[in-house]
PAGUZA-769298 format. One record per residue (C-alpha): x, y, z; residue number from 0. Coordinates in nm, 2 decimals, m for minus. Layout:
+--------+--------+--------+-----+
:     c1 :     c2 :     c3 :   k :
+--------+--------+--------+-----+
:      X :      Y :      Z : NUM :
...
+--------+--------+--------+-----+
end
This chain:
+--------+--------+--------+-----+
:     c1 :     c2 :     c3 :   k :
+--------+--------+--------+-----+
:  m0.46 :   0.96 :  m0.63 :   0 :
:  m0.46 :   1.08 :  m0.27 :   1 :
:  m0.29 :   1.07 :   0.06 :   2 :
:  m0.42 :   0.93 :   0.34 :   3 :
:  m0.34 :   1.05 :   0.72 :   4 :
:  m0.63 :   0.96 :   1.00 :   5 :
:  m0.64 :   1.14 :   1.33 :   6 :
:  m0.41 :   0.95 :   1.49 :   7 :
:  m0.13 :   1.00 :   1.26 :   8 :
:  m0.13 :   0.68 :   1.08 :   9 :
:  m0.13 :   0.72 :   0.68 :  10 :
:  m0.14 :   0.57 :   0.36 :  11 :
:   0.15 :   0.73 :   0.13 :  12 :
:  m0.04 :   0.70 :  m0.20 :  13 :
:  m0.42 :   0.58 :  m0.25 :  14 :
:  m0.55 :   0.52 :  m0.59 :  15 :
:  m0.88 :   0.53 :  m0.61 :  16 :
:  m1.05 :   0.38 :  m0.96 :  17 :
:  m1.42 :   0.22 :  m0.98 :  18 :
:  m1.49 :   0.23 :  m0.61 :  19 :
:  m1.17 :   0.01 :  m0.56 :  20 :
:  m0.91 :   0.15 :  m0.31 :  21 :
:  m0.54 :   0.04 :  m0.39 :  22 :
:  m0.29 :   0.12 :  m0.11 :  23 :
:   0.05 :   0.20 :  m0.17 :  24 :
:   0.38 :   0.25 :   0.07 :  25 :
:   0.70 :   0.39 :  m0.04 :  26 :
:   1.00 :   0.30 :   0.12 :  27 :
:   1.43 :   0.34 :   0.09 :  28 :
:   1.45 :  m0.01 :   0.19 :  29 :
:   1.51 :  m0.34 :  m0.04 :  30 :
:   1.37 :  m0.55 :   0.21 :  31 :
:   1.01 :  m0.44 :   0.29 :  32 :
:   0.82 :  m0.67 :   0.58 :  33 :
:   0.48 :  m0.66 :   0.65 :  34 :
:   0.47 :  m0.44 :   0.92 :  35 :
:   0.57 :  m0.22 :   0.65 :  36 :
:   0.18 :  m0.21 :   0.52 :  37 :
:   0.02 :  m0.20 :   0.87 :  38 :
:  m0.18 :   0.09 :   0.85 :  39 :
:  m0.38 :   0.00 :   0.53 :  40 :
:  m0.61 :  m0.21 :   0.76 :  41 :
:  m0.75 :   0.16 :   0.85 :  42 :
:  m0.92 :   0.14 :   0.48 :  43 :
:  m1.14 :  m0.15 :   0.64 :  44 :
:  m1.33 :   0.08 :   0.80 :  45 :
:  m1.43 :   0.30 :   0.48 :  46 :
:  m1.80 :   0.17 :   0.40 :  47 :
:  m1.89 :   0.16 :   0.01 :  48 :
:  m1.59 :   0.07 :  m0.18 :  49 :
:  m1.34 :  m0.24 :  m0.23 :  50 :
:  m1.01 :  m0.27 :  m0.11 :  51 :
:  m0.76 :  m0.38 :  m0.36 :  52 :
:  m0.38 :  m0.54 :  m0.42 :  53 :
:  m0.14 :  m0.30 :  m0.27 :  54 :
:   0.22 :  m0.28 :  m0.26 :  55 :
:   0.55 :  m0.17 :  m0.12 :  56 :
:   0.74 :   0.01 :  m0.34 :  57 :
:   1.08 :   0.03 :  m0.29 :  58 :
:   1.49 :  m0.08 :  m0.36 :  59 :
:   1.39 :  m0.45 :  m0.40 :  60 :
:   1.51 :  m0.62 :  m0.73 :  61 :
:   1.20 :  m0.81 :  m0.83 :  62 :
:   0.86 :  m0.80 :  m0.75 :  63 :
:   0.75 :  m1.05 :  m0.46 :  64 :
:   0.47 :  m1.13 :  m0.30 :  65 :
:   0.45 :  m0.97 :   0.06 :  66 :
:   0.15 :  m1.07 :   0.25 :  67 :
:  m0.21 :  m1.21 :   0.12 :  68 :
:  m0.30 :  m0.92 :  m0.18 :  69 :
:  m0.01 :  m0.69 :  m0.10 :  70 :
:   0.34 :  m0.71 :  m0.33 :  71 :
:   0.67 :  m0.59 :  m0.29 :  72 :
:   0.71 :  m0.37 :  m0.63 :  73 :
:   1.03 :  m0.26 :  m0.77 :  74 :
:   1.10 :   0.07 :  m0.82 :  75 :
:   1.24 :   0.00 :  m1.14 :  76 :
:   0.87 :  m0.18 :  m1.21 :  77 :
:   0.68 :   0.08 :  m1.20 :  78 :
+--------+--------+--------+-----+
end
């Protein structure tokens, strides 16, 4: 697991790394994520060699949801 912060300040809050697959992660105090919430894992585009994964928001929500494309709201309670 890492974090990930680039040069010009924008970061990934948790990054789990497993077979050469990156999985982005956001934490949040909100119940209502939105997709500007996961933004800044588009800077794992430009990491040559591995795959990007599903990635998530989690946060205050009550169920898990689908948030944009391979990215999910998760539950706190979920994981």
């Amino acid at each position: 697991m890492y974090y990930l912060r680039d040069g010009h300040q924008k970061e990934i809050d948790v990054l789990i790394h497993e077979n050469n697959t990156l999985y982005p992660i956001e934490i949040k105090t909100s119940a209502e994520p939105n997709p500007g919430d996961i933004n800044n894992f588009d800077m794992l585009n430009d990491i040559k060699g591995v795959t990007i994964g599903e990635g998530g928001v989690v946060c205050l929500a009550r169920e898990l949801l689908p948030l944009t494309g391979k990215n999910y709201v998760v539950p706190l309670w979920a994981i």
